[in-house]
C-alpha positions in Angstrom: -10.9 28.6 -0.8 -9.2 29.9 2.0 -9.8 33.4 3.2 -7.2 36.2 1.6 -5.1 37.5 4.2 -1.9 40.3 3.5 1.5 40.2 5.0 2.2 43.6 6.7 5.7 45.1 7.5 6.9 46.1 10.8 10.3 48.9 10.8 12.5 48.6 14.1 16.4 50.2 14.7 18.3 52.7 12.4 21.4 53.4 11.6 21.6 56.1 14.4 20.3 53.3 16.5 21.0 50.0 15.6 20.3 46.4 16.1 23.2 44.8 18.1 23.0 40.8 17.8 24.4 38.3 19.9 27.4 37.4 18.1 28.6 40.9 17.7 27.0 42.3 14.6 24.6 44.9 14.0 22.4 46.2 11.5 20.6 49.4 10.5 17.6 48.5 11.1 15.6 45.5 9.8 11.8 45.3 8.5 9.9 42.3 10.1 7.2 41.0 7.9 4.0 39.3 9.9 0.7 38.1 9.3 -2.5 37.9 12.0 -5.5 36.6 11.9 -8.3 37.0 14.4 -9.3 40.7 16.6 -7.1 41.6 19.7 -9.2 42.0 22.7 -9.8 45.8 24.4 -7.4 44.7 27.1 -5.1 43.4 24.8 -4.5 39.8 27.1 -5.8 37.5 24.1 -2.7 37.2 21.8 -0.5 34.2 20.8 2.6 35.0 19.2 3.6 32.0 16.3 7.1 30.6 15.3 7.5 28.8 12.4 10.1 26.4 11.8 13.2 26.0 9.6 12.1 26.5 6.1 8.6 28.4 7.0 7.0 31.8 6.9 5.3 34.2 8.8 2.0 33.0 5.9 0.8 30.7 8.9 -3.1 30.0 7.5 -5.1 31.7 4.4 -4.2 33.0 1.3 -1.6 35.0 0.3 -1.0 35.7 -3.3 1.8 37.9 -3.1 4.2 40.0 -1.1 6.2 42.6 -2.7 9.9 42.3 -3.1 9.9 38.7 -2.6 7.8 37.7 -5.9 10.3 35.2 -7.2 10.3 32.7 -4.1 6.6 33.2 -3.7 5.5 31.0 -5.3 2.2 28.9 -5.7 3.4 26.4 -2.5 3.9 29.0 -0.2 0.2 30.9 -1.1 -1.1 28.9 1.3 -0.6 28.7 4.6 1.3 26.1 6.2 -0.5 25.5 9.7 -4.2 26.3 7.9 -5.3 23.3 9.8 -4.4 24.6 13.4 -5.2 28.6 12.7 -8.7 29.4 12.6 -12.2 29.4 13.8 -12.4 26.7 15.9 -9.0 25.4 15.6 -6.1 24.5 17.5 -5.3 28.1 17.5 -9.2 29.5 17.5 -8.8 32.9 15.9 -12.9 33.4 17.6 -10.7 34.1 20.7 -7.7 34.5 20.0 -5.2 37.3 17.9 -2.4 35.2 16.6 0.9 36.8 15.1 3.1 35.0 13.1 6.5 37.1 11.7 9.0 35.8 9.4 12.4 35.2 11.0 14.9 38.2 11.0 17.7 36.8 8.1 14.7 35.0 6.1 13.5 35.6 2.9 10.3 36.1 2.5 9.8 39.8 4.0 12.2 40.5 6.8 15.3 41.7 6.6 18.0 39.3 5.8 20.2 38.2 2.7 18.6 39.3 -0.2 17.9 43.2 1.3 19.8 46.0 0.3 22.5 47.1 2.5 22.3 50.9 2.8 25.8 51.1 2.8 26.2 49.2 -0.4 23.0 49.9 -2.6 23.4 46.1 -3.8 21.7 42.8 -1.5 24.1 42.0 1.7 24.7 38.2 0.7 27.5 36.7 2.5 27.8 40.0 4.5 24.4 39.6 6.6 25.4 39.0 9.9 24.9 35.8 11.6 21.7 35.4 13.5 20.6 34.0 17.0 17.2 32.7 18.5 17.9 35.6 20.9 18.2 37.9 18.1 14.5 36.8 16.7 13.7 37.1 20.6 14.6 40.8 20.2 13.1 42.1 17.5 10.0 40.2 17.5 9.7 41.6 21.0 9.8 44.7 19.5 6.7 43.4 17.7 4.4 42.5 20.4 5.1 46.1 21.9 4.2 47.9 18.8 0.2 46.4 19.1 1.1 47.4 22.7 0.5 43.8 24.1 1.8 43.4 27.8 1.5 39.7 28.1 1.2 37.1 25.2 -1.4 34.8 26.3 0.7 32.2 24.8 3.8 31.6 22.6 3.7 28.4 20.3 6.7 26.9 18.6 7.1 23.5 16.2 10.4 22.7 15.1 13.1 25.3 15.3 10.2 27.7 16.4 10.1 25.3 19.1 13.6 26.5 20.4 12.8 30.5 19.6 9.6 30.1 21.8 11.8 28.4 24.7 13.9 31.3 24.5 11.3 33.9 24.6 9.8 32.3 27.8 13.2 32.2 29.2 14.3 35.5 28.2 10.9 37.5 28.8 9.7 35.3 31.1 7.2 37.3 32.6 6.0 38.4 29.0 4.0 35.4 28.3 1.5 32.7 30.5 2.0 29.9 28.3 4.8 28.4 26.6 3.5 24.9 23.7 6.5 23.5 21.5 6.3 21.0 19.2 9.0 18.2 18.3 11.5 20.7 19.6 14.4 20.3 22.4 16.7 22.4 25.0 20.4 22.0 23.1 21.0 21.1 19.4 22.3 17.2 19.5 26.1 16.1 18.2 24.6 14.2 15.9 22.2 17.5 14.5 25.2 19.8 14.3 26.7 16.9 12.5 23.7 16.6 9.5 23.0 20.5 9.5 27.0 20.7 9.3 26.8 18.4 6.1 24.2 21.0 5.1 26.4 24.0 5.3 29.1 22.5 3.5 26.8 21.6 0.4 25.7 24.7 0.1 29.5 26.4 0.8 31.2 23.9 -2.2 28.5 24.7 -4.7 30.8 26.5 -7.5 28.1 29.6 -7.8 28.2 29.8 -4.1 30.6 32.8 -4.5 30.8 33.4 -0.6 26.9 34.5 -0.9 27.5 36.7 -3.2 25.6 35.4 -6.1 22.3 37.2 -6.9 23.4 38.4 -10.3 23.5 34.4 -11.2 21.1 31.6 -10.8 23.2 31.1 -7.5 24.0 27.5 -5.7 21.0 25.5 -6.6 22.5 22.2 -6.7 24.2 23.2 -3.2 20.5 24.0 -1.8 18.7 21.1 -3.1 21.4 18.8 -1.8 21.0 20.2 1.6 17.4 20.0 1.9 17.5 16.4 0.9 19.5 15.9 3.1 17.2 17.5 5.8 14.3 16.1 4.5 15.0 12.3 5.5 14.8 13.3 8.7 11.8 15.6 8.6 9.9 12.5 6.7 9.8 9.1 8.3 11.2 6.4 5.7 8.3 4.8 5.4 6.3 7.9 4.5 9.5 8.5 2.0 9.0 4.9 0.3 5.4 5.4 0.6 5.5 8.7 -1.4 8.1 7.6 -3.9 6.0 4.4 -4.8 2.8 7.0 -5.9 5.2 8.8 -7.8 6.8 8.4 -11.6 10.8 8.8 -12.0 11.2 11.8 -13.7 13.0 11.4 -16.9 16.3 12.5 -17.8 17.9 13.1 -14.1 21.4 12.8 -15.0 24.2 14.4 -12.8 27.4 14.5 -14.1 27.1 10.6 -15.2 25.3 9.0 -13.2 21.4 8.5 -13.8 19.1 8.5 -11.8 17.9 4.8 -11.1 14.9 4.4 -8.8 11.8 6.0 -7.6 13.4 7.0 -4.1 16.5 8.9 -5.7 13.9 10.5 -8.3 12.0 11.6 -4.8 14.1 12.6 -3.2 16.1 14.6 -6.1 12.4 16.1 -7.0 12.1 17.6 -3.4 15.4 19.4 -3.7 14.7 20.6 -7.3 11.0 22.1 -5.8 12.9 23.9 -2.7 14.9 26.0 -4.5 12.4 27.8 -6.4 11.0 29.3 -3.0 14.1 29.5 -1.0 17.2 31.2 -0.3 20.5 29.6 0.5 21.7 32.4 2.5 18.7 32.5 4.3 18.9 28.4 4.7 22.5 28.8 6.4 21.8 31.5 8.8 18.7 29.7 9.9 20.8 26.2 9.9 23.7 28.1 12.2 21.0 29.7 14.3 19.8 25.9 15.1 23.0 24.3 14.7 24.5 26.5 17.8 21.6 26.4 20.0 22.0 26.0 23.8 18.9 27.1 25.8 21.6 28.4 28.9 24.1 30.4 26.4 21.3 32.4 24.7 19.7 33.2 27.9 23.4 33.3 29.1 22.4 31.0 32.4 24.6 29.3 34.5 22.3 26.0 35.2 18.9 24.8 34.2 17.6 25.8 37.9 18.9 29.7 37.0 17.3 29.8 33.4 14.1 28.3 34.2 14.1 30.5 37.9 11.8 33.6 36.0 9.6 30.9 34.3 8.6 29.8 37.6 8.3 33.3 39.4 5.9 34.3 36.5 3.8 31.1 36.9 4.0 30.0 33.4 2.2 26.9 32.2 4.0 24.0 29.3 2.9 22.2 27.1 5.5 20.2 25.4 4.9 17.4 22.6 7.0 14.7 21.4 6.8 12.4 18.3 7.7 9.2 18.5 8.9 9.0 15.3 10.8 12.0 14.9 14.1 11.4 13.4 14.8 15.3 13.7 14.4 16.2 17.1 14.5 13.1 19.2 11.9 12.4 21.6 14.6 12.4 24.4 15.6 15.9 23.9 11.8 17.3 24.5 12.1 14.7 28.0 15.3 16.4 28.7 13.6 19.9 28.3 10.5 18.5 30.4 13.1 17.4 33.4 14.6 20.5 33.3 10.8 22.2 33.8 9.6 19.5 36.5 12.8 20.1 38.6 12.1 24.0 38.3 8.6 23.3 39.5 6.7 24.5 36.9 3.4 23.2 35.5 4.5 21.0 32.6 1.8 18.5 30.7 3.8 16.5 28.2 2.2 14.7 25.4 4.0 12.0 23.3 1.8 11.7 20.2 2.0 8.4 18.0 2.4 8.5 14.1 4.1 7.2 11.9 4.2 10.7 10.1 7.9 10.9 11.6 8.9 15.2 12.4 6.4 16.0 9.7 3.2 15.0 12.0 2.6 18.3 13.4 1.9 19.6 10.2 -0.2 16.6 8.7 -2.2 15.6 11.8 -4.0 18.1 13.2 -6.2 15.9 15.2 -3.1 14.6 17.6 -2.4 18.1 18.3 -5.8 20.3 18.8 -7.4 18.6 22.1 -4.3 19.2 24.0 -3.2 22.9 22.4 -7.0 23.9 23.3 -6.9 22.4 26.7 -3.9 24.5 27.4 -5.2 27.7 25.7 -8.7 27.3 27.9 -6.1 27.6 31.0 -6.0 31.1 32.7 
């Protein structure tokens, strides 16, 4: 059994001093909610600072049973950590040296402030009123984060997936706040072909008929809306074969009708299955904000740079050191876009290692193979 760990709140802005975000909103305040593990050193020069990815939490390893005011997406799934195999003694992440931090995105929904808070100005959740979110934004408050344990300089930042892009942007932003910079399956600007598929998201979730604009916490809300968009997601965070794979071991569940069709096969049941098990632990508001924060990412406009040279020019002052991973069969984020991001770093001069790990695990590897990850994250980690 994994050991019990407790998610913790951190409280950042008011309403005499608010949170400006990069597309022009504000909020009141937020509440960040973040897990650790491991003891930070006396001088305070041993922490890593997590991202998690799309769908994640800041419940990185462990067991948590519950967190207050989000009881009915917490669920038994998300009690366990979902990088236990990289966060701990001796791991990738080797909490006998290390004091990692992992905090739940600002507009998620397991903790932090987002969606399903009150607004003070209402007394009822914000729903389609909680401003639109940026990987600068998370940059910012979970800044905010690292000063309040009075850290100076994170020994490293680590990032799969869409953490993968807040993590770039941390480097790039607060460049000389951290030595080393890992992403995983990540890139440097959202693809056409990505906006296109997180677009076809948005717009499930917009034409479900209990959608209401976001407003709809006084209903079951748009659950057909969220489960289509995660399956549509989830093709390309699961290789095809692994999906054929999986849907062989399993039994068609009986009586999935829609409106007349039935369900035929073991891959529709699968698939239909996965979005069916999302919704109990997710949030659709949550789900867009996060989708739009991906969906618009550009390394130079959050950092507002003019060139790759002028973004990457404080990484290279500060003497940071990458480590940058691609899958090669990752059908989310392309291995090309982690060579484009690795081009970008070698024509800046700065010390880059990248590793291009084989598996036929598809986007999902970095959570199922710990072994193609650990040698290199410790290697990099062991580095001054």
């Amino acid at each position: 059994m994994p050991a019990e760990t407790r998610t913790h709140f951190f409280e950042t802005g008011s309403a005499s001093d608010p949170i400006l975000l990069r597309e022009g909103g504000s909020l009141p305040g937020a509440t960040i909610a973040y897990e650790t593990w491991g003891e930070l050193n006396a001088d305070k020069s041993n922490a890593i600072l997590l991202f998690h990815a799309l769908s994640g939490a800041h419940h990185a390893a462990g067991f948590t049973r519950t967190i207050e005011t989000v009881e009915a997406l917490w669920n038994e799934e998300m009690q366990h950590g979902w990088w236990e195999d990289m966060v701990g003694p001796g791991k990738a992440l080797d909490t006998n040296k290390y004091f990692v931090i992992c905090a739940n995105y600002l507009g998620g929904c397991y903790g932090s402030t987002g969606p399903r808070s009150t607004n003070p100005d209402t007394g009822k959740p914000w729903g389609g009123d909680f401003p639109a979110v940026s990987a600068a934004d998370q940059v910012e408050v979970f800044n905010r984060l690292v000063d309040h344990f009075g850290i100076n300089v994170l020994h490293a930042i680590v990032g799969p997936s869409v953490g993968g892009l807040v993590a770039l942007t941390f480097a790039t932003l607060l460049p000389a706040k951290t030595r080393n910079v890992i992403t995983i399956a990540s890139g440097f600007k959202t693809t056409v072909l990505n906006r296109l598929i997180l677009f076809e998201q948005i717009l499930a979730i917009e034409n479900d008929p209990y959608f209401n604009a976001g407003n709809y916490y006084d209903t079951d809300g748009p659950l057909y809306g969220l489960a289509l968009a995660r399956m549509i997601s989830h093709k390309t965070f699961v290789h095809l074969d692994a999906i054929e794979r999986r849907a062989r071991q399993d039994v068609v569940q009986q009586n999935d009708v829609l409106a007349w069709y039935n369900v035929r096969d073991q891959f529709q049941s699968y698939m239909l299955h996965q979005g069916k098990k999302f919704v109990k632990r997710f949030d659709a508001n949550t789900y867009l904000r996060i989708i739009d924060m991906w969906s618009r990412f550009d390394a130079l406009n959050e950092a507002r740079a003019q060139s790759p040279a002028d973004l990457l020019a404080g990484a290279k002052a500060a003497g940071q050191n990458w480590l940058v991973f691609s899958i090669d069969s990752d059908f989310c984020f392309y291995p090309e876009e982690q060579t484009e991001l690795v081009q970008h770093l070698e024509a800046s001069r700065i010390d880059v290692m990248h590793i291009t790990v084989h598996s036929e695990k598809g986007h999902d590897s970095f959570l199922l193979e710990p072994d193609l990850y650990t040698p290199h994250i410790q290697w990099r980690l062991s580095k001054p």
